[in-house]
DOZAMI-516508 format. One record per residue: residue in one letter; x, y, z of N, C-alpha, C, O in turn; residue number from 0. Coordinates in pm, whole numbers, always signed. Layout:
N
(A, (X, Y, Z), (X, Y, Z), (X, Y, Z), (X, Y, Z), NUM);
...
//
This chain:
133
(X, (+568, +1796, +2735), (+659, +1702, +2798), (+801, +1737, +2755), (+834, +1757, +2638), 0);
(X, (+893, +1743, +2872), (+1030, +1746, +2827), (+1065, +1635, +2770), (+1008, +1526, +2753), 1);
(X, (+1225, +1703, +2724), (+1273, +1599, +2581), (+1293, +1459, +2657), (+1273, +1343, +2623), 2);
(X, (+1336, +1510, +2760), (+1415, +1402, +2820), (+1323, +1300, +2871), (+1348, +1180, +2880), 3);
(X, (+1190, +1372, +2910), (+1163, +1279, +2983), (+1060, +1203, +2854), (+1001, +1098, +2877), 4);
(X, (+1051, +1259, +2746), (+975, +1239, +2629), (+1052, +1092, +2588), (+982, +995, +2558), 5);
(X, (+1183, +1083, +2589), (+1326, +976, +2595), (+1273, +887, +2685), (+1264, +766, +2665), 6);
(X, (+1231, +960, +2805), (+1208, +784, +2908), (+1038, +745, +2850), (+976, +639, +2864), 7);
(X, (+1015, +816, +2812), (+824, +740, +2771), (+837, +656, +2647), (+772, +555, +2621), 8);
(X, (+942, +717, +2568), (+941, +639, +2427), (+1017, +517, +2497), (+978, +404, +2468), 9);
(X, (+1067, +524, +2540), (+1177, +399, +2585), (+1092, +260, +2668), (+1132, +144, +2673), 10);
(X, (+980, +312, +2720), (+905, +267, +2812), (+786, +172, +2717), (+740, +60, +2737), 11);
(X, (+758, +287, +2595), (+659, +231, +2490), (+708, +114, +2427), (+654, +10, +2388), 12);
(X, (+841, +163, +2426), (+872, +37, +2336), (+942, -89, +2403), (+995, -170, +2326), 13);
(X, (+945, -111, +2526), (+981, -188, +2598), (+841, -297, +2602), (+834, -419, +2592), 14);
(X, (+753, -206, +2617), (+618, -281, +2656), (+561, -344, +2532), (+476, -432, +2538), 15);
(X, (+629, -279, +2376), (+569, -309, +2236), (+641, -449, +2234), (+580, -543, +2183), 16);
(X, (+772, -469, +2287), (+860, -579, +2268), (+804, -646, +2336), (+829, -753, +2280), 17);
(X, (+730, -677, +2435), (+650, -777, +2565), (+546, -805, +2506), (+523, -925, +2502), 18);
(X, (+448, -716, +2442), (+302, -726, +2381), (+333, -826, +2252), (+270, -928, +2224), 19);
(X, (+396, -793, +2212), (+510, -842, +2063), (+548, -966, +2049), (+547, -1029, +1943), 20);
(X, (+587, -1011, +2168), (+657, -1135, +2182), (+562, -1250, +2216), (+569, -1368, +2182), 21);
(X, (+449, -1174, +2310), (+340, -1272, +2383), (+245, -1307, +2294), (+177, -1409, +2296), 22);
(X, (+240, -1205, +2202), (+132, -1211, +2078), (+135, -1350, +1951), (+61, -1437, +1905), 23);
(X, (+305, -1285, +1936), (+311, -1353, +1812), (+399, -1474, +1874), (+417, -1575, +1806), 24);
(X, (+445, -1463, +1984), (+519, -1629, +2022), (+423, -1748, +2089), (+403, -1867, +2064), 25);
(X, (+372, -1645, +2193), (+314, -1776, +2276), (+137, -1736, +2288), (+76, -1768, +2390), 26);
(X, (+75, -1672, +2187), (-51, -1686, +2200), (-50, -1730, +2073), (-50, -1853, +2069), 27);
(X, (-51, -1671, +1951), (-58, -1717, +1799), (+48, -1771, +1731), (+39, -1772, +1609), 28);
(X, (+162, -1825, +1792), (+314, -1832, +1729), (+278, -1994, +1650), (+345, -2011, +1548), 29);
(X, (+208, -2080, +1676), (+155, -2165, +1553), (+104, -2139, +1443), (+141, -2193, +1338), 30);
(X, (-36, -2010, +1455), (-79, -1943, +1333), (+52, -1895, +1248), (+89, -1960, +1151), 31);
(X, (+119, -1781, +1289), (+178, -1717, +1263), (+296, -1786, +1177), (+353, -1730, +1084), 32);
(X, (+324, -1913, +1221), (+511, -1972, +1185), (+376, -2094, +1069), (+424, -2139, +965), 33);
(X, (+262, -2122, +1095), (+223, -2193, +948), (+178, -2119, +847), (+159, -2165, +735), 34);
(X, (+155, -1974, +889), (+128, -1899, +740), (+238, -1837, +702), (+226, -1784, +592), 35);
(X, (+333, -1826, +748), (+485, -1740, +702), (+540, -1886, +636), (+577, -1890, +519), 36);
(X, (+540, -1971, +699), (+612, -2129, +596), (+515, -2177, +458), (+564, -2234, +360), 37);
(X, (+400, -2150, +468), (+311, -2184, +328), (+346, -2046, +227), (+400, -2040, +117), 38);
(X, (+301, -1960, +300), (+344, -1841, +195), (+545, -1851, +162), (+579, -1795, +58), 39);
(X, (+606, -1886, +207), (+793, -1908, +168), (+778, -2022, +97), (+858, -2015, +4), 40);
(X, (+711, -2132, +93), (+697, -2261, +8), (+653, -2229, -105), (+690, -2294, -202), 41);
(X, (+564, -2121, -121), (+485, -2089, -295), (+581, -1992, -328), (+585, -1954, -445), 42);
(X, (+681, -1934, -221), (+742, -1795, -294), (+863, -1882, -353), (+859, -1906, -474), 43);
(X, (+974, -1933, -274), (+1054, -1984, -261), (+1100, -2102, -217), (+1216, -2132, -245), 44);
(X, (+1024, -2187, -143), (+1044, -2318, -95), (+1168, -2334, -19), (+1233, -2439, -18), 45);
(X, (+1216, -2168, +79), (+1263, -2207, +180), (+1226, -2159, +300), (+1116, -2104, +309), 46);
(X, (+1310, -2169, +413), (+1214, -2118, +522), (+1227, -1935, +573), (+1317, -1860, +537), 47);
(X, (+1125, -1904, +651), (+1158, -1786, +664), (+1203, -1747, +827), (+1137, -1770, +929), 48);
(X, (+1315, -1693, +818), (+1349, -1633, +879), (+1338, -1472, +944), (+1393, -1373, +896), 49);
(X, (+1268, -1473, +1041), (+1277, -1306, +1073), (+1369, -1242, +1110), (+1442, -1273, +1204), 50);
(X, (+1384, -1084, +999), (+1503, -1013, +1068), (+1486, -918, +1156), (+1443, -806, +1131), 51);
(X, (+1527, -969, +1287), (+1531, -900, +1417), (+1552, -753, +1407), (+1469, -671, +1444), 52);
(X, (+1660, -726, +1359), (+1708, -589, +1354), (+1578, -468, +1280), (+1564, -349, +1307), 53);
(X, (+1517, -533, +1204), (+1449, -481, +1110), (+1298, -492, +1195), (+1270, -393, +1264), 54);
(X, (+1234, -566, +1194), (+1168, -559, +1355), (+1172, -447, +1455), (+1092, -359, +1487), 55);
(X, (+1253, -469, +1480), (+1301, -390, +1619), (+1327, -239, +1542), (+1360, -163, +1632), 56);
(X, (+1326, -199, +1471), (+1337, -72, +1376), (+1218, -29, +1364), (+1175, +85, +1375), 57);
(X, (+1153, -149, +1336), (+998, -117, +1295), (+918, -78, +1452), (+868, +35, +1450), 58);
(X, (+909, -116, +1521), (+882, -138, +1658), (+922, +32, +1685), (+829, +111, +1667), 59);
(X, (+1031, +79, +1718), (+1079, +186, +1742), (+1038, +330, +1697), (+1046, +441, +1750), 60);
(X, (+972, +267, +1538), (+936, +417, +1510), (+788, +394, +1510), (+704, +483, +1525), 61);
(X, (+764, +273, +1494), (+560, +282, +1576), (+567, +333, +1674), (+465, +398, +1698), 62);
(X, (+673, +341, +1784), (+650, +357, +1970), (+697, +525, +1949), (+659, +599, +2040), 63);
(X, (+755, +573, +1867), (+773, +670, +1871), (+656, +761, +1786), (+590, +846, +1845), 64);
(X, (+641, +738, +1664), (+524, +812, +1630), (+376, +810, +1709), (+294, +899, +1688), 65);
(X, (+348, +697, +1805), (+259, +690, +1878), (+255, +760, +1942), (+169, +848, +1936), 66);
(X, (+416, +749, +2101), (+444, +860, +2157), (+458, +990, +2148), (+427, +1076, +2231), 67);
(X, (+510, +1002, +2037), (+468, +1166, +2013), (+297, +1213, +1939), (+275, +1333, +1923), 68);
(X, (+236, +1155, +1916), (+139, +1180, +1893), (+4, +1205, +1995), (-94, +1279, +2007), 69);
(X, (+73, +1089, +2059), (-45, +1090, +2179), (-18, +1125, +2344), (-82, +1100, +2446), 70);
(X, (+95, +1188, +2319), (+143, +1283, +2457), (+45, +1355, +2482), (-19, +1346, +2586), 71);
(X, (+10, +1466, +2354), (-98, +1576, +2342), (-278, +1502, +2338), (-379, +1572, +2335), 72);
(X, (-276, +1399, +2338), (-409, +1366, +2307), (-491, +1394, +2427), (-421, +1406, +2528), 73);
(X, (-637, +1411, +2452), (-715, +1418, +2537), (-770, +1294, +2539), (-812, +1268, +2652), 74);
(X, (-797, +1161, +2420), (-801, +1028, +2489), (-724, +958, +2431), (-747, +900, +2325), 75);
(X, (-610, +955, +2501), (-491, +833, +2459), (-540, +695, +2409), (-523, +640, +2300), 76);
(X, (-610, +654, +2526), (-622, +558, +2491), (-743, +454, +2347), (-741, +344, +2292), 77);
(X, (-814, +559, +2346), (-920, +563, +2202), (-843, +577, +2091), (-847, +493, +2001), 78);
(X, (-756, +696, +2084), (-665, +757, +1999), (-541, +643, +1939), (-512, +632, +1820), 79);
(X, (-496, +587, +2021), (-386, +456, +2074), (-452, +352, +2006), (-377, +307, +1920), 80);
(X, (-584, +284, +2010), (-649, +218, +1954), (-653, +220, +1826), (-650, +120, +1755), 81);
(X, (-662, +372, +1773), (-695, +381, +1606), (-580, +386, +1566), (-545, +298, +1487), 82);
(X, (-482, +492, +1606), (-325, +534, +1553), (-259, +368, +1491), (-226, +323, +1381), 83);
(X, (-264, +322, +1618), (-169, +192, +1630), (-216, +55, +1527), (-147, -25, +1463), 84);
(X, (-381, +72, +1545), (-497, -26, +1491), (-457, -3, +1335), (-434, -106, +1271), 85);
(X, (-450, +93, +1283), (-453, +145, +1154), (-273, +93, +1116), (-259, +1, +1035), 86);
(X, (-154, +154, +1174), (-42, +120, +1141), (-50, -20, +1142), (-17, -73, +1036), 87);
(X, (-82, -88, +1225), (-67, -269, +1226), (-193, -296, +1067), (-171, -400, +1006), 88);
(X, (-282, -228, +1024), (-383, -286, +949), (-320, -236, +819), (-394, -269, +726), 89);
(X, (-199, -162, +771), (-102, -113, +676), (-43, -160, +653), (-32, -186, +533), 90);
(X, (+68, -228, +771), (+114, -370, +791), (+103, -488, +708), (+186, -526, +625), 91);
(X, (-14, -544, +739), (-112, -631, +741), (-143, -638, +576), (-116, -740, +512), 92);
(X, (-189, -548, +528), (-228, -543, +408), (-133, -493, +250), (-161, -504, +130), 93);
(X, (-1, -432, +331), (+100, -467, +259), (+171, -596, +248), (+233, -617, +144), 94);
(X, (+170, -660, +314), (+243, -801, +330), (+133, -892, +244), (+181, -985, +178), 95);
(X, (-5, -874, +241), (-45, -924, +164), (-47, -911, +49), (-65, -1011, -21), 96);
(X, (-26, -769, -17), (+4, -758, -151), (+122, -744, -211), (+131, -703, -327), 97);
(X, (+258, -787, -113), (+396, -845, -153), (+369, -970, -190), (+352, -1023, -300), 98);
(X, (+366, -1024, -32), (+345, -1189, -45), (+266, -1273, -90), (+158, -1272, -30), 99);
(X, (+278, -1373, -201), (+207, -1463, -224), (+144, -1537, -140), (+216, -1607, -69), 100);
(X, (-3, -1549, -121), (-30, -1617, -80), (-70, -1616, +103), (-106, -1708, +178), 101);
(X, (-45, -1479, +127), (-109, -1419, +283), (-202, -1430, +305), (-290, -1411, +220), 102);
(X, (-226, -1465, +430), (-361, -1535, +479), (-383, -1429, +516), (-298, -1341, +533), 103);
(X, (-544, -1415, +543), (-659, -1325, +577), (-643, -1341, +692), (-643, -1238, +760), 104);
(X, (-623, -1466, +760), (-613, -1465, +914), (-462, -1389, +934), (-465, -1268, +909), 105);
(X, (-402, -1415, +954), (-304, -1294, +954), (-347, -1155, +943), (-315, -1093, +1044), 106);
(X, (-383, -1112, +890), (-424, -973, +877), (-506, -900, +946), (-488, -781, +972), 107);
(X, (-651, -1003, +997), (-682, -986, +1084), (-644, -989, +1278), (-691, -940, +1380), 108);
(X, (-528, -1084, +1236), (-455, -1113, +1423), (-389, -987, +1393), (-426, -898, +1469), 109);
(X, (-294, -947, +1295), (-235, -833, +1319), (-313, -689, +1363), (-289, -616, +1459), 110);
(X, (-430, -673, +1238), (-509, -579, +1295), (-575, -574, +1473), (-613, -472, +1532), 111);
(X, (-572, -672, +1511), (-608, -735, +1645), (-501, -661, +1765), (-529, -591, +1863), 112);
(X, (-370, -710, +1711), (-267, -677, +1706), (-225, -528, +1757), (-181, -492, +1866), 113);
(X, (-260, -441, +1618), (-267, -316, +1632), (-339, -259, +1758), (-285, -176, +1831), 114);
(X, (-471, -311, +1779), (-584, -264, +1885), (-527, -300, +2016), (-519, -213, +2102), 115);
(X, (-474, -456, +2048), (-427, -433, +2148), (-324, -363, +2189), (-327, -312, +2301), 116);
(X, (-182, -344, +2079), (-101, -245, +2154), (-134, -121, +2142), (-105, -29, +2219), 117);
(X, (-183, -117, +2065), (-257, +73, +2081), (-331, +58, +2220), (-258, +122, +2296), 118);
(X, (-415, +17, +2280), (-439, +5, +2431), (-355, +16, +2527), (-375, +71, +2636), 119);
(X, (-230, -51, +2480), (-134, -69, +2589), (-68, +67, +2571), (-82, +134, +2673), 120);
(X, (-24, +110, +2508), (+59, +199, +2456), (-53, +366, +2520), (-20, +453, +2600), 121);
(X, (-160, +352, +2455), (-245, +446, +2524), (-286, +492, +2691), (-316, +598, +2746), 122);
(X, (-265, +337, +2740), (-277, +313, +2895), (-136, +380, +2966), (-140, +435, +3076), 123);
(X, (-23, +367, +2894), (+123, +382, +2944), (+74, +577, +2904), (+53, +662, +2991), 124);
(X, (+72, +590, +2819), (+38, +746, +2749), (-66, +862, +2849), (-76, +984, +2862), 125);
(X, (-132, +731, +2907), (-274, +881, +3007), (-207, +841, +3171), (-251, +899, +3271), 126);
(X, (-101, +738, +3179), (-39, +727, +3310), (+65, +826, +3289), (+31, +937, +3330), 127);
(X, (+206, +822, +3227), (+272, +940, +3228), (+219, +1066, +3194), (+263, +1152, +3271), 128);
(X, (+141, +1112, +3108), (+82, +1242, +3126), (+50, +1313, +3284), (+96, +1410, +3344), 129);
(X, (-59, +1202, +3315), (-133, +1225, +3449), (+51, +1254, +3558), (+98, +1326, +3646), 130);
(X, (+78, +1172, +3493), (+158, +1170, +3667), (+300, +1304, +3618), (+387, +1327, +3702), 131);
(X, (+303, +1376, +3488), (+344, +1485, +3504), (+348, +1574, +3540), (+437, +1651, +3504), 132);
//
């Protein structure tokens, strides 16, 4: 794949990571999610937590990119997409638990969840631009 157009797939991945991203953790689990980030800030600190966007969105960028470049070349994106992505979100997942006091297991598991579904998505976007190169 050219560079350039390697530029519009990453751009594309991560457009769709920000949609998968948002639907996940706002409006399917965004209750789980905002009562285990406030119990775990109450035992750390007893204030609230705030997410930093910028830092996010950093993070986001180089998952969509190490994905994308990884699985340009793959023969099944989307299997491949599953584990790549499944595994980075379950790294995630299990570092935050051994920072944070007090991380829930459920968390770790929605994230790993997490991982699987955007590795799908991300894999599905990955065997459509290939194909249609």
């Amino acid at each position: 794949m050219k560079t350039s157009k390697f530029f519009g797939f990453w751009g594309l991945n991560f457009l769709a990571t920000v949609v998968v991203d948002f639907l996940w953790h706002q409006l399917i689990f965004g209750t789980t999610y905002g009562a285990a980030a406030a119990g775990s800030a109450a035992r750390m600190s007893g204030g609230k937590v705030m997410p930093v966007l910028w830092s996010i969105w950093l993070a986001e960028l180089l998952i969509t990119f190490s994905a994308s470049y990884f699985l340009q070349k793959s023969t099944s994106p989307l299997k491949d997409g599953v584990i790549f992505v499944g595994l980075l979100m379950a790294f995630f997942g299990l570092l935050n638990n051994g920072i944070f006091t007090g991380w829930s297991s459920t968390i770790i598991i929605l994230d790993i969840l997490f991982g699987v579904v955007l590795g799908l998505v991300i894999g599905f976007i990955t065997k459509w631009m290939v194909k249609s190169n």
